[in-house]
N, C-alpha and C positions, 0 to 999 in steps of 0.2 A: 597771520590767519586772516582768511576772508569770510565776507557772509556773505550769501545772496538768498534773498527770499523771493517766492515765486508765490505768488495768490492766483486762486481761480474762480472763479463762479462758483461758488456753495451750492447743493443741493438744499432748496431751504422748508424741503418735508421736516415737521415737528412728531417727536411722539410724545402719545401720553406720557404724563408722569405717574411712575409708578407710584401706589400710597405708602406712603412712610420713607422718601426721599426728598429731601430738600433740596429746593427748587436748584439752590444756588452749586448740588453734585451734580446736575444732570446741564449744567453747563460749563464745569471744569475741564480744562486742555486735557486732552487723551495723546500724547505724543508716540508717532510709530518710527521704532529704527528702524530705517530700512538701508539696506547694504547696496541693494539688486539680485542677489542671491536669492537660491529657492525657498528657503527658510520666510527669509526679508519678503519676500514679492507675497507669498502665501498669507503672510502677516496683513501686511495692506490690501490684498484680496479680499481675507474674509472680515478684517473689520468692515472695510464698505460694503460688503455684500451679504453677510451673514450674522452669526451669532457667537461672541465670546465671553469668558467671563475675566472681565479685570479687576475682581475685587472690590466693587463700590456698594456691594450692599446689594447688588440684582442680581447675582448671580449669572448663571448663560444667559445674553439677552442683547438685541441689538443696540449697537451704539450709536448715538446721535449722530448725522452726518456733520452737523456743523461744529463739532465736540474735538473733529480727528482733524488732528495737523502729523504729515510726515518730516521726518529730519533724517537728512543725508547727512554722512559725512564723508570727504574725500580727503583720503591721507594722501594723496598727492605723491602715490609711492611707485605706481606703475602707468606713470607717463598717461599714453592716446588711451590707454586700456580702464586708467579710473577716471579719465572725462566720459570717455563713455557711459559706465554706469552711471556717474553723474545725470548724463542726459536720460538714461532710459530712467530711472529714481522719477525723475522729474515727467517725464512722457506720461508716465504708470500714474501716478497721482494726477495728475492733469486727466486723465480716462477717465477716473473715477470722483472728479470736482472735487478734491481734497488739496487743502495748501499745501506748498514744500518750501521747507527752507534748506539748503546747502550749506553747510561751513566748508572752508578749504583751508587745511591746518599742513604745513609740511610737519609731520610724524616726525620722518627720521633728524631731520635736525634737532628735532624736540628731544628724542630720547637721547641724542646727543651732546644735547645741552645740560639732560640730568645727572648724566656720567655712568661709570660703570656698573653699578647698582640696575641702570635703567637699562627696559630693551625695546625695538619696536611693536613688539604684542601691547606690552604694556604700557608704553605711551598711548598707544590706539585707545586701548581700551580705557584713560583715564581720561581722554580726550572725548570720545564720544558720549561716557556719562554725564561729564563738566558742563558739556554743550547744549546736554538734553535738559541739565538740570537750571542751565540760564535760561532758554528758551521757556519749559516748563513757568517757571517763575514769571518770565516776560508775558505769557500769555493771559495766567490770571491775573495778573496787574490790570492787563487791558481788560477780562470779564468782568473784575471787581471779585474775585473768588478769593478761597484760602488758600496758600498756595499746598497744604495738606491733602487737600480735594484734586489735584492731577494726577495723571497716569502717565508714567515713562514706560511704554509697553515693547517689550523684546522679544525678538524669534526663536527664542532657545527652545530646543527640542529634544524627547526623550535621549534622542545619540548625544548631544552637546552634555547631557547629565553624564551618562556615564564615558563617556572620553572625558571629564574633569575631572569622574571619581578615579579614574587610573592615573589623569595626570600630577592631580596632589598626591596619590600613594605612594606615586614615583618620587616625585618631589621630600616626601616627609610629611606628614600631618597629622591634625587632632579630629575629633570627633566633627567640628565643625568642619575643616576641608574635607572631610568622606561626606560630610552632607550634600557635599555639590553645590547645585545652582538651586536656589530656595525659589517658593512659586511667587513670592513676595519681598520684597526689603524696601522697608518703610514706601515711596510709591512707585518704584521700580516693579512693576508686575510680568509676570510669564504666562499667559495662558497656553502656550504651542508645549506643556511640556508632556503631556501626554500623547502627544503625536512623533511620530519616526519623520524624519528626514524624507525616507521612500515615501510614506504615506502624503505627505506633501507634496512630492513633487508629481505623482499621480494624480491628484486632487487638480495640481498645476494643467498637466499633458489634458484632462478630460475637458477643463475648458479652453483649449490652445492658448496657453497662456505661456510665451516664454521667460526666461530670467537668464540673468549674466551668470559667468563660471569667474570664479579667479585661480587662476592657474597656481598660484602663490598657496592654494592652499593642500596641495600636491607636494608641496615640498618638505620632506620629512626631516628636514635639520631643524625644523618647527618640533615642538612637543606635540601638541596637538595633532600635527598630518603625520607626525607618526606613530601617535597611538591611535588615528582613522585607520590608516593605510598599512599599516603593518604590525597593530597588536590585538585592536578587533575584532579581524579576519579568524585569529587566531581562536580566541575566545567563542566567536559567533560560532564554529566549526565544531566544538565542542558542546556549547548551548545557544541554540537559535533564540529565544528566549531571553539573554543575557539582557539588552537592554532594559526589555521591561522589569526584568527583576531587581537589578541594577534600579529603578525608578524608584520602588516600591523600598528597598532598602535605606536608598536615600531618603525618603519620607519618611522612616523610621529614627533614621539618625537624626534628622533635622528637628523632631519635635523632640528627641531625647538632647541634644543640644540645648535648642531654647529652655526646657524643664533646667538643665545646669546651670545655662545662662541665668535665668532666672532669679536662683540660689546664689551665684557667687555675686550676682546684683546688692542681693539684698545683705550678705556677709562683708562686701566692700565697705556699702553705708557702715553696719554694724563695728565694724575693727576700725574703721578711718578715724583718727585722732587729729588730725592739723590738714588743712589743706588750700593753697595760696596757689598765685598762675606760675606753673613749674616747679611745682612743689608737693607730694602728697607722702603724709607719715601716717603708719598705720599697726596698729598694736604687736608687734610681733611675735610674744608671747601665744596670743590665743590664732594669730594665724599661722604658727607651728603645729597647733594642738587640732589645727581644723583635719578635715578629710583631705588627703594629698590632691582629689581630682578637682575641690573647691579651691585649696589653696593656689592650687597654677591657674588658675582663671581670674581669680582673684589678682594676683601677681600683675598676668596680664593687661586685665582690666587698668589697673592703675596706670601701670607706664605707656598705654594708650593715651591716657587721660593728660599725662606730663607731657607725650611725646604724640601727637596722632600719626604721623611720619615711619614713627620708629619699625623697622624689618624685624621682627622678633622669629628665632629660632629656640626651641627646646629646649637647647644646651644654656641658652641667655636664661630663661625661667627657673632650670634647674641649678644655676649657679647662684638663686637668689636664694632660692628655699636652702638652700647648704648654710646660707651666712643667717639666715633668719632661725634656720634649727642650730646654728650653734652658740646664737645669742649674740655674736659680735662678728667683726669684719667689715669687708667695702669691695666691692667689685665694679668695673665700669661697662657699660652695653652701647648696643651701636649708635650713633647720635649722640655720643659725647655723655649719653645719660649715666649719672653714677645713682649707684644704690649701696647704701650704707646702715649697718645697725648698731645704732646708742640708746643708751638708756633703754631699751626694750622696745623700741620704735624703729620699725624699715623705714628710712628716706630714700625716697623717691625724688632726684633733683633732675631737670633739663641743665644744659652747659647753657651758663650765664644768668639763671635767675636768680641768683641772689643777688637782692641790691645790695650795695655798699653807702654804710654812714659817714658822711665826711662832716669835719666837724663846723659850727655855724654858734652864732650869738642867740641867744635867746632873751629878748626885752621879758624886763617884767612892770606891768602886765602884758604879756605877748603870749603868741604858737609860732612854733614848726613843723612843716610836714618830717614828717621818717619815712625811710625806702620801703618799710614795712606796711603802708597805706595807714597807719597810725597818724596821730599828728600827738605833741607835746605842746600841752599849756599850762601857762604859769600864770597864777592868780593872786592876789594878796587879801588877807580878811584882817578884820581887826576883830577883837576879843571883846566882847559883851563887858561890861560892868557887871563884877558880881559871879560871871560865868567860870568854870575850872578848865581853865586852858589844855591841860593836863587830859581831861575826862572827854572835853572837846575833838583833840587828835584822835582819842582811843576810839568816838563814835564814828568817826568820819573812815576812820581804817578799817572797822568793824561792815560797814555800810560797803566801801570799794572795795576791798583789799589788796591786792598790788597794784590795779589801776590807777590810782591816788593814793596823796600821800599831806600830810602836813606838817610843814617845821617852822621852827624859828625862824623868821623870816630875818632880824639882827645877823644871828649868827653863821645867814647863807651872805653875807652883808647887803640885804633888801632893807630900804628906809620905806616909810610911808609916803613923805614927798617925793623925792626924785625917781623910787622905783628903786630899779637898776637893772642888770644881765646879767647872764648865767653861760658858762660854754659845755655847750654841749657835744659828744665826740665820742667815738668807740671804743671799746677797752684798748687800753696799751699794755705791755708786755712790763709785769712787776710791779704794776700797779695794786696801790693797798686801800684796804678802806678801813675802816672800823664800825661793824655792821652794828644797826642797832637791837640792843639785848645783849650785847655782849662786854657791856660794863667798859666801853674804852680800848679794849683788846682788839690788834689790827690782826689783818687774815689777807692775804691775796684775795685781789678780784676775781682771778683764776680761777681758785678754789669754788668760790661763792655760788661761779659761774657752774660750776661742775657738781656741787650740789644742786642746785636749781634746772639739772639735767637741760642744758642748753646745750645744743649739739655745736662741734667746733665750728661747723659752717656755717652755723645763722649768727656767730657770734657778732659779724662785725657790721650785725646791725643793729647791734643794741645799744640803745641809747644812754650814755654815762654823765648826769647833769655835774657839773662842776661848778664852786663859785667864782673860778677864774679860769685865765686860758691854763696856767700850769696850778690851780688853785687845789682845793681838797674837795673830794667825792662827796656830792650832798646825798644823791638819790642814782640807785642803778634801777632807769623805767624797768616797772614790771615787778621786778626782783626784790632789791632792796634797800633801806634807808640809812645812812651813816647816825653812827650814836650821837655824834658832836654837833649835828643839828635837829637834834631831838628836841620836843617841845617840853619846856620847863613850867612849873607855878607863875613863874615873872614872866613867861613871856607876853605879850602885849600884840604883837602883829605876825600875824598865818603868812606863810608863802604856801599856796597849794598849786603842789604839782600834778599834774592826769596826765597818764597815755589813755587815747580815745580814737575810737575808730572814727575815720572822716567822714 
């Protein structure tokens, strides 16, 4: 990929500030996509020359001339034909003393490089956001702005709305793809959406103002040139009107959207029970019980959250809600993501986040990190004169509760001089403890584990302190404490163990 930035002479007329804007909006990047297209060219027109509304709080109102930077981009896809528009991009802002900057990214390799999944529409089109949104950020670095305060402002128009609402319904979609193209997302602004195409490019013809065609977009093995060129037609012929209604729909859907949105926002927080990087569990039970149109958003929402990557279709969401309404199972979705339900909790894992415990010495007095962002530390106390050793453990457990723990330090064999170590290591297969409370009596770890609904996948990073490398179970972090290093009347010296967040 290249850049080329082009500066020109600024128009350096100021306008008033309007009252109740701060200083530091009305010099935020306004960024214009421009293609060369009649949409594109229209765009960079009427910011320099007129009035739009991008959302900043002024509503219709002209924009600063030293505010507007355009950005080309040149997918490098059709030879002598995209330098051209390159150059006219660059000519057209030059007319009207507005900077340009050019990327030149070759597309098709790119979406080549992504693989099958990927196509050149959509390399384009993750390329020219990517671009706008460096640039954007680059620009208010040099204002000293926030970078919240720019504008990434695009030519979408009434027909772009509803040739998407045809191209998702083709495709398959939810409420959100009938929304179309929103007049906002976060600072991605539309102000051309109430405008037709024709009506633009009239607007163009009245001040002799030409623009580039690209031929490419004639060509109907595209979705889009052929829901322009041969499903529109169709539609229009029947209601001339279509588009606009078509707009107005979309408006409809889009604020019935966000109102969902909204809602399964706030049921995500509400249900989410554990959640680490690649990892989100969430109450299963009650998001069975929820409303079917919250619960899929919900679904949604999360394995975005694990996965932002992830291609979700219908059939992936609805294979979740099956294992979540029947209380158990595991199913896997695309990106290697598995979803699984134990103990009444959906896991939501990415492929490879679960760290793994391997096992290490632990000095006493010492720490260890754990894969879990946990760390283990072993400390030693001695017992008060006079104090009930006994009543001692029972405050300190009462106080942490599985976080800490305190034993016999003897009988993990810790002295007071020399200390000693401890190994630490993940469950192994038949291993026994003897929990304490239970008067002596051994139990699998297994078991232990499975009461203490520890799902089989995070198992092996739980940490199993030992007082030797093949020695017997003192403390399973977290969970629980073996009886045979329970604190007695005679005991004399604490070994206290914590899991603690780092």
């Amino acid at each position: 990929m290249t850049s080329v930035s082009r500066r020109y002479a600024t128009d350096e007329r100021r306008f008033d500030r309007p009252s109740g804007i701060p200083v530091d909006e009305l010099r935020a990047p306004v960024i214009l996509m421009v293609s060369g297209g009649a949409d594109s060219t229209a765009l960079l027109v009427l910011a320099a020359t007129s009035t739009l509304d991008i959302d900043d709080g002024r509503g219709v109102a002209r924009i600063a001339r030293e505010r507007l930077h355009v950005l080309h981009i040149n997918h490098q896809l059709r030879g002598i034909d995209a330098q051209e528009d390159e150059e006219f991009v660059c000519d057209l802002a030059d007319r009207y003393g507005i900077p340009c900057t050019v990327r030149r990214v070759d597309v098709a390799a790119l979406a080549g490089a992504q693989g099958v999944d990927s196509n050149v529409e959509n390399a384009g089109r993750e390329v020219r956001y990517a671009e706008a949104v460096k640039l954007a950020n680059d620009l208010c670095e040099r204002a000293g702005v926030s970078r919240s305060l720019a504008r990434i402002v695009t030519a979408h128009t009434a027909n772009d709305r509803a040739e998407t609402f045809f191209m998702n319904a083709i495709r398959g979609t939810g409420p959100a793809g009938l929304s179309s193209i929103p007049r906002r997302r976060n600072r991605i602004v539309r102000p051309l959406l109430e405008k037709t195409h024709r009506e633009l490019c009239e607007m163009l013809r009245m001040r002799g103002i030409v623009w580039r065609e690209d031929e490419t977009n004639d060509d109907t093995r595209y979705l889009r040139a052929f829901v322009r060129h041969e499903l529109m037609p169709v539609v229009e012929a029947r209601n001339p009107r279509v588009t606009s209604s078509l707009s107005t729909t979309c408006d409809i859907l889009s604020d019935e959207d966000a109102y969902l949105h909204a809602r399964a926002s706030r049921a995500l927080r509400e249900l989410m029970r554990r959640s680490a990087d690649g990892m989100r569990a969430i109450d299963a039970g009650k998001l069975a019980a929820a409303d079917v149109v919250i619960a899929r958003r919900v679904v949604r929402m999360a394995i975005i959250e694990v996965c932002p990557t992830a291609r979700l279709e219908s059939r992936h969401i609805e294979s979740v809600l099956r294992i979540v309404a029947a209380g158990h199972g595991s199913i896997s979705l695309p990106l290697a993501l598995d979803a699984r339900v134990e103990y009444g909790l959906l896991f939501l894992r990415a492929d490879g986040c679960q760290r793994m415990l391997e096992g290490a010495w632990l000095t006493v007095p010492g720490k260890i990190e754990l894969p879990d962002g946990y760390m283990l530390k072993a400390t030693v106390r001695t017992i008060e004169e006079g104090s009930d050793p006994v009543a001692v453990a029972r405050a300190h457990g009462a106080k942490w509760g599985h976080a800490s723990v305190m034993l016999d330090a003897g009988a993990c064999g810790i002295d007071a001089g020399s200390g000693g170590r401890l190994w630490v290591a993940p469950p192994s297969q038949g291993e026994l403890m003897c929990p304490l409370g239970m008067h002596g009596q051994s139990k699998l770890l297994s078991d232990i584990l499975n009461e203490s609904r520890i799902p089989s996948a995070e198992r092996q990073a739980v940490a199993v302190v030992h007082n030797d490398l093949r020695g017997a179970i003192l403390w399973v972090a977290g969970v629980r404490a073996d009886e045979r290093a329970r604190v007695k009347n005679t005991s004399q010296l604490m070994l206290v163990l914590s899991k603690i967040l780092t």
